[in-house]
C-alpha positions in Angstrom: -14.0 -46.4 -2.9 -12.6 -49.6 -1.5 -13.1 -53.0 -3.6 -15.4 -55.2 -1.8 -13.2 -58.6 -0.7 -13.7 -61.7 -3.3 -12.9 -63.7 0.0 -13.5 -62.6 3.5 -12.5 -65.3 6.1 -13.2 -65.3 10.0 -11.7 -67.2 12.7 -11.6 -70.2 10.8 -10.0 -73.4 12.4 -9.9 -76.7 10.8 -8.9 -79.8 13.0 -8.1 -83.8 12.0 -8.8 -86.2 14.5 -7.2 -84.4 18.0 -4.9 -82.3 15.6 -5.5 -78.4 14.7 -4.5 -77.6 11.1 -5.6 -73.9 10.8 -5.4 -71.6 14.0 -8.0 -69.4 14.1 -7.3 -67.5 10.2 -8.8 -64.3 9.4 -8.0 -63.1 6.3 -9.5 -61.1 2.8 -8.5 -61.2 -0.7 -9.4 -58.3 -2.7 -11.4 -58.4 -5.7 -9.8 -58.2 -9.6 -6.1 -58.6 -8.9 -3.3 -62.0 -7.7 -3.2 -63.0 -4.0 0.3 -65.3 -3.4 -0.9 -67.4 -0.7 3.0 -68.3 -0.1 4.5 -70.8 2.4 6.5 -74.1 3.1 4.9 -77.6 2.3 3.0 -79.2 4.9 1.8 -75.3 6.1 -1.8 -75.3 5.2 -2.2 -73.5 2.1 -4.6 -76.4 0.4 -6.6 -77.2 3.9 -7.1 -73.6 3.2 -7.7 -73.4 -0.5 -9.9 -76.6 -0.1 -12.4 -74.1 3.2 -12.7 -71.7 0.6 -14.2 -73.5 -2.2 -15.9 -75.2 0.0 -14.8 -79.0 0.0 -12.9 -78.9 3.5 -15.3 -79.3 6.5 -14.1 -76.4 9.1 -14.3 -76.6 13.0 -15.3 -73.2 13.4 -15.1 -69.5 11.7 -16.8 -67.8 8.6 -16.1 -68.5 5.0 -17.6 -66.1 2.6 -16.7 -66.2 -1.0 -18.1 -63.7 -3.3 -20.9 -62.7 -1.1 -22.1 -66.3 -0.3 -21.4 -69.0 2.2 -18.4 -71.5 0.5 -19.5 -74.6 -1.1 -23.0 -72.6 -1.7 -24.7 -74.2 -4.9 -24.4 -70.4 -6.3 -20.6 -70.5 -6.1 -20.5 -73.2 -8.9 -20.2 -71.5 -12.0 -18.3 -68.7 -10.4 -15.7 -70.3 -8.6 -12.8 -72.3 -10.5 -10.2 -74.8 -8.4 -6.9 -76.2 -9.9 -5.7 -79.0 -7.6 -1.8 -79.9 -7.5 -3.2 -83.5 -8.6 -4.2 -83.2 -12.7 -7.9 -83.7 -12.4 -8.2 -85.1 -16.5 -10.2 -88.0 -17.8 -7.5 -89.9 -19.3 -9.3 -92.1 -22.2 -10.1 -88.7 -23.7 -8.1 -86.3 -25.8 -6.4 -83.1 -24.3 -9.4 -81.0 -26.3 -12.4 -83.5 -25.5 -11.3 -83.0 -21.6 -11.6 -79.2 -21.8 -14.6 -79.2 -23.7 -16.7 -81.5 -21.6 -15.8 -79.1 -18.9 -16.3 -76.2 -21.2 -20.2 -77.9 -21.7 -21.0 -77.7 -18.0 -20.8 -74.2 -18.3 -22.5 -73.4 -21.6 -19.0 -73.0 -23.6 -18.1 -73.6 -27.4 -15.2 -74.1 -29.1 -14.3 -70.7 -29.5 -13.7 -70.6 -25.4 -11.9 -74.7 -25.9 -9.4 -73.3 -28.0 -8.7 -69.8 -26.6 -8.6 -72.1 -22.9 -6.1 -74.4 -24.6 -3.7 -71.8 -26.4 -4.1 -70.0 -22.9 -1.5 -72.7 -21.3 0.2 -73.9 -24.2 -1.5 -77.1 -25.6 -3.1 -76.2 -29.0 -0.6 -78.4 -30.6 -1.5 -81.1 -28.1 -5.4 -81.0 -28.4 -5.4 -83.7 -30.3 -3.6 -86.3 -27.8 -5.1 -88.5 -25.0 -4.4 -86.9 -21.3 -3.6 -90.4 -20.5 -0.1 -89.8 -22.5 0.9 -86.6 -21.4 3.7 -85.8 -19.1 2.6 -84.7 -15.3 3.3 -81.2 -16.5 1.0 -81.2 -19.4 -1.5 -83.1 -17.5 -1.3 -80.2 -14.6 -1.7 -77.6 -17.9 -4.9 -79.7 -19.2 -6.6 -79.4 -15.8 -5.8 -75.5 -15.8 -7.4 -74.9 -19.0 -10.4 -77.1 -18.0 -10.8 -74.8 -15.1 -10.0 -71.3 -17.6 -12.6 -72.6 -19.8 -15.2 -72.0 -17.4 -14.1 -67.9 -17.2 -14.8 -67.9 -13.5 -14.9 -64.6 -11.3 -12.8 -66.3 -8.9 -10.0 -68.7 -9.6 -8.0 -71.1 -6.7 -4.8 -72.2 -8.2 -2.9 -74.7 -5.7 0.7 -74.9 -7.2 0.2 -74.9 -10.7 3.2 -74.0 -12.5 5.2 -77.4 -10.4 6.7 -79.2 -12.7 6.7 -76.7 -15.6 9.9 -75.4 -17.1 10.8 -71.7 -16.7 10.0 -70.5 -19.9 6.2 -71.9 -19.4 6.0 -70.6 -15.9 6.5 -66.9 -17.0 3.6 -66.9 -19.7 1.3 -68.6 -17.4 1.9 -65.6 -14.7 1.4 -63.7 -17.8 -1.7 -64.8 -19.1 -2.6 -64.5 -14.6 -2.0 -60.8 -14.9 -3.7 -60.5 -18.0 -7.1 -62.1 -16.3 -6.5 -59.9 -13.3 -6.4 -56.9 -15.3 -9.9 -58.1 -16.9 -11.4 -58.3 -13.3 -10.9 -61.9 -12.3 -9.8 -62.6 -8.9 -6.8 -64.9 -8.6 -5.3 -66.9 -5.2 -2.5 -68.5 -6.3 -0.9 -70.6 -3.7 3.4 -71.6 -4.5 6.7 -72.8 -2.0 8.5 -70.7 -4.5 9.3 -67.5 -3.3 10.3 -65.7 -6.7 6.7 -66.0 -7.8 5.6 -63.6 -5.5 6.7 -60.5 -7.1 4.1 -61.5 -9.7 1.2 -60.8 -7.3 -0.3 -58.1 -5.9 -0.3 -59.3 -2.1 0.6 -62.0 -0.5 -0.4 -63.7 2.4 2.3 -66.1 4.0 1.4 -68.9 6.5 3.5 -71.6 8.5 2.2 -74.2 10.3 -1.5 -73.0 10.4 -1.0 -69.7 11.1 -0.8 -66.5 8.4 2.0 -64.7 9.7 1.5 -61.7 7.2 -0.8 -60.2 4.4 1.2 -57.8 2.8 2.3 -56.5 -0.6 5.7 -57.4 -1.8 7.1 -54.2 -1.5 6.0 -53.9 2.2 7.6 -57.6 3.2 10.7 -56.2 1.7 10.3 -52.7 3.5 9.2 -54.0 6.8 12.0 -56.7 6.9 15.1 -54.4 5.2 15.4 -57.4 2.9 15.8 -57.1 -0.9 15.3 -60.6 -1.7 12.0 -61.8 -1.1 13.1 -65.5 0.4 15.2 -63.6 2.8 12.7 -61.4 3.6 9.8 -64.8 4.5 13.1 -66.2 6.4 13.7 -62.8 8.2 9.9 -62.6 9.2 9.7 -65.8 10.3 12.5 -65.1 12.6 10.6 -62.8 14.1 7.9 -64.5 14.9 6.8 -66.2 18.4 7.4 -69.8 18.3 4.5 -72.6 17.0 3.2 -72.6 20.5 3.4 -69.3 21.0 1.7 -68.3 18.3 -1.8 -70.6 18.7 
């Protein structure tokens, strides 16, 4: 039996001004497991992240997200975004943040502090946001999104700016919520992230050139290394203009 899509997208375009961001993207990401949405800066992976939780006005296409139109009042409580901007009040204290978000969904303390050991800052619960380095800020607005336990979770580049060791048990604690059935799209520039997901979709310039598993980029491209194997599909691909 096939898992229904968390996301099913349909000819979506997005435009600014005279200018066409998004070309037309069709696209699914399956239920309970880590989508990589993978490409370079400037490509279109938080126009994209913004369509599907529903804060991005689109041109034309269909945006579904767990059976209901984006941005649909429904969609609140099930649907958590982490922006690449911290999105923390800063006169409060790392735990007060969390827990005022933890409050808007019907949370406690016992979901607070499991949120806050969950990316690192139980030692830190006790300091104002305001004080924190970009990192940590980045790590308060995660858990203020965790706290919630949505079905559905849109992480736009949140392990910038963390140090290596702190990048590997976030993708940790990732697998370990996809394993309990929460969906994940994770969106990263860094290419040795995506072994850590399940598929991946990769997009330049508007366009998804691929939705594939790791394994299969690698297969189809004869490339071990996954950078090599974007660079080797890209490649391969008609130009910009040739693509729309």
């Amino acid at each position: 039996m096939t898992t229904p899509a968390a996301v099913h997208i349909r000819d979506l375009r997005v435009t600014r001004g005279q200018h066409e961001v998004l070309h037309s993207l069709s696209m699914q990401v399956p239920s309970g497991s880590i989508t990589g949405l993978l490409g370079p800066s400037g490509c279109g992976k938080t126009t994209l992240m913004r369509a599907i939780v529903g804060t991005q006005v689109v041109a034309s296409g269909t945006v579904a997200v767990l059976g209901d139109a984006a941005g649909s009042p429904a969609l609140r409580h099930r649907v958590g975004y982490v922006t690449q901007s911290p999105s923390v009040y800063s006169d409060l204290s790392v735990a007060r943040n969390v827990a005022y978000f933890g409050a808007l969904f019907g949370k406690g303390s016992t979901e607070v502090a499991a949120a806050l050991d969950s990316v690192g800052l139980t030692g830190h619960a006790g300091q104002l946001a305001g004080n924190l380095s970009g990192g940590q800020r980045g790590r308060v607005s995660l858990a203020c999104a965790l706290v919630a336990e949505p079905e559905l979770l849109i992480l736009d580049e949140p392990t910038v700016g963390l140090d290596p060791v702190l990048r590997v048990e976030l993708w940790d604690y990732f697998a370990t919520l996809a394993a309990g059935g929460t969906t994940l799209l994770v969106s990263s520039h860094v290419m040795d992230e995506a072994d850590r997901c399940a598929q991946l979709i990769l997009m330049r310039d508007g366009l998804i050139l691929a939705q594939l598993t790791p394994h299969q980029l690698r297969t189809d491209t004869g490339c071990d290394s996954l950078e090599n194997a974007f660079l080797e599909l890209i490649r391969e691909s008609p130009s910009e203009g040739g693509l729309r």
